[in-house]
N, C-alpha and C positions, 0 to 999 in steps of 0.2 A: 626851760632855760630861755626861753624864747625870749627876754627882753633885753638884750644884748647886742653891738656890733659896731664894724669901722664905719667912718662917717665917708660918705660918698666924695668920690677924687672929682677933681675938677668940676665940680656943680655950675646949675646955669645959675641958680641962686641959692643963697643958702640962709637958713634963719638960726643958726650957731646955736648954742646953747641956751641962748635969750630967749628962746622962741616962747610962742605963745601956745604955751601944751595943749591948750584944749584944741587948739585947731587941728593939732594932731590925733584926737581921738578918728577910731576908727581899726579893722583889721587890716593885719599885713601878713605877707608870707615869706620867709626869709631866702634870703638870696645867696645859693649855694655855691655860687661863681666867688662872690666877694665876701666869703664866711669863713671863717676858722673856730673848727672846734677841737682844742687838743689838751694834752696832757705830758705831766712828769712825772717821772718817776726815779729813784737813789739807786743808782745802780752798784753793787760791789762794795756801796757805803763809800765812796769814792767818788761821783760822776753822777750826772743826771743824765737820761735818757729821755730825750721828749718827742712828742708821734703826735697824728689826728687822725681824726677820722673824714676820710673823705664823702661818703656818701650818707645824706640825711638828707630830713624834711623838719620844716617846722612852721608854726604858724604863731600869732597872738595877736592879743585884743589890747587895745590901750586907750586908757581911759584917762585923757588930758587933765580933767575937770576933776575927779575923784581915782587918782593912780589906786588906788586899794581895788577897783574892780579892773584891773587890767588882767589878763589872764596869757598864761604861754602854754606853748606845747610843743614837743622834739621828738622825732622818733630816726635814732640812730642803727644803721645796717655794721654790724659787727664785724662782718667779714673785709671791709672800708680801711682799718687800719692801716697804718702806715709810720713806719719808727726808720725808715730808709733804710732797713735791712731786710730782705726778704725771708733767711733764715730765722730774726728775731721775731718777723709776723706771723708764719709759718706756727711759732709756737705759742701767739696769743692767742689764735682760733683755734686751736687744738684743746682737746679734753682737760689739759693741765690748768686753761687760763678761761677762755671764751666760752668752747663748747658751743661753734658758730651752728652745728649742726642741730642742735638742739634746741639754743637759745639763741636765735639771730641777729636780734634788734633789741636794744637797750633805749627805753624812754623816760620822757621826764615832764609830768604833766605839774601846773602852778597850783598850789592851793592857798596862796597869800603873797600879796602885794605890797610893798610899805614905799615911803615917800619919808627919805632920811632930811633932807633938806640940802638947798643947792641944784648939786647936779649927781647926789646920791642916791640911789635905789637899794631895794632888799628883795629880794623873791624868795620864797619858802614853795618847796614840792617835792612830791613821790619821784625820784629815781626807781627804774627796775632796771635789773640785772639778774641774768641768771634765774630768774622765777622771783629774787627776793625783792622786794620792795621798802623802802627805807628813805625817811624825811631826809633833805640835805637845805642848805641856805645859800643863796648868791647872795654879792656883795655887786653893784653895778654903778657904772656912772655911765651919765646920758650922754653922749661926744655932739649930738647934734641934731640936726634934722635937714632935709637939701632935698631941691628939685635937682635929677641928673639930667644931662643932654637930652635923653630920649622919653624926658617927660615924667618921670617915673619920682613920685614924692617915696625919699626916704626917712630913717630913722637909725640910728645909731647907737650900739652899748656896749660895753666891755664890762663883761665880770667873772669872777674868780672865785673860788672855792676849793677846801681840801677834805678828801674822806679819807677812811682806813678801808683798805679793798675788801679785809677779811671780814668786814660787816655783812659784805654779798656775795661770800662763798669762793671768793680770790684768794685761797689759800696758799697755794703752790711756792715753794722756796729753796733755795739750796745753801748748805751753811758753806762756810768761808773758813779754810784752813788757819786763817787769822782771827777768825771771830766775825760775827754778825753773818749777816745772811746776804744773798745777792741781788735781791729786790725789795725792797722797801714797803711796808706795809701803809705809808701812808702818800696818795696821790694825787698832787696837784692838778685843781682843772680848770683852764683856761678860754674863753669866749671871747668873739670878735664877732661878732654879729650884725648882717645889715639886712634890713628885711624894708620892704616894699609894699604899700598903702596899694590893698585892694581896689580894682575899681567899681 
């Protein structure tokens, strides 16, 4: 998922979306203070319910000059969740949902790049969850590139995507005296991502 995030707040300079991508080529490593990585989900068929996950890593390569060789990688700690209820986390890491015990960390390595045109991107890669492993597609757009106060060349992207959980063994349900179920088999996932030019 790695090519994704918010564009750095008050930059000492910023080169916007204009910028000249190649000069951007090079790796970075995403920056977990000014990251959001979360999700929704239909609660009760009613409601959405939306959470992230606090703790991860991730890295990618960007390749200004030919985006198709840019490459990302994410490795998410399951146990990180956070939906602002402690009883409703309580029950994604548990054997019904997570199974943090077993399966801790949920990653997302890139196996294709695309360059939509503008300020659109595509990313294509393996998600794993749960043991299963299963292609998914980002949809991204570039918000920018900024030198911050403390020197530090950024890079920016937001992108979105939606699975069905029970592709990766996210089964778990409870039917609704009125019909339908109380979690939605299909979940929106959302990136803000800002990641930091190695030095």
């Amino acid at each position: 998922m790695g090519i994704f995030s918010r564009k750095a707040t008050t930059p000492a300079t910023s080169t916007g979306t204009d910028a000249d991508l190649t000069a951007l080529t090079g790796d970075y490593t995403i920056d977990p203070a000014h990251t959001t990585i979360g999700f929704t989900a239909r609660h009760a068929m009613v409601t959405n319910v939306k959470g992230v996950f606090n703790d991860f890593t991730g890295s990618l390569h960007l390749d200004g000059a030919d985006p198709s060789k840019s490459t990302a990688g994410l490795d998410i700690q399951m146990a990180s969740v956070d939906t602002g209820s402690a009883d409703r986390d309580g029950h994604l890491k548990s054997s019904d949902f997570f199974k943090i015990d077993e399966f801790p960390v949920m990653t997302f390595r890139s196996t294709k790049a695309e360059a939509l045109g503008g300020d659109d991107y595509r990313i294509t890669g393996d998600l794993s969850i749960l043991g299963t492993t299963k292609q998914i597609t980002i949809d991204l757009e570039f918000n920018g590139a900024a030198k911050d106060p403390f020197g530090n060349e950024r890079v920016g992207f937001e992108g979105k995507t939606e699975i069905l959980r029970s592709e990766w063994g996210l089964t778990w349900n409870a039917a609704l005296e009125t019909g339908g179920v109380l979690v939605s088999d299909k979940i929106k996932l959302n990136f803000d991502i800002s990641a930091i030019k190695n030095a």
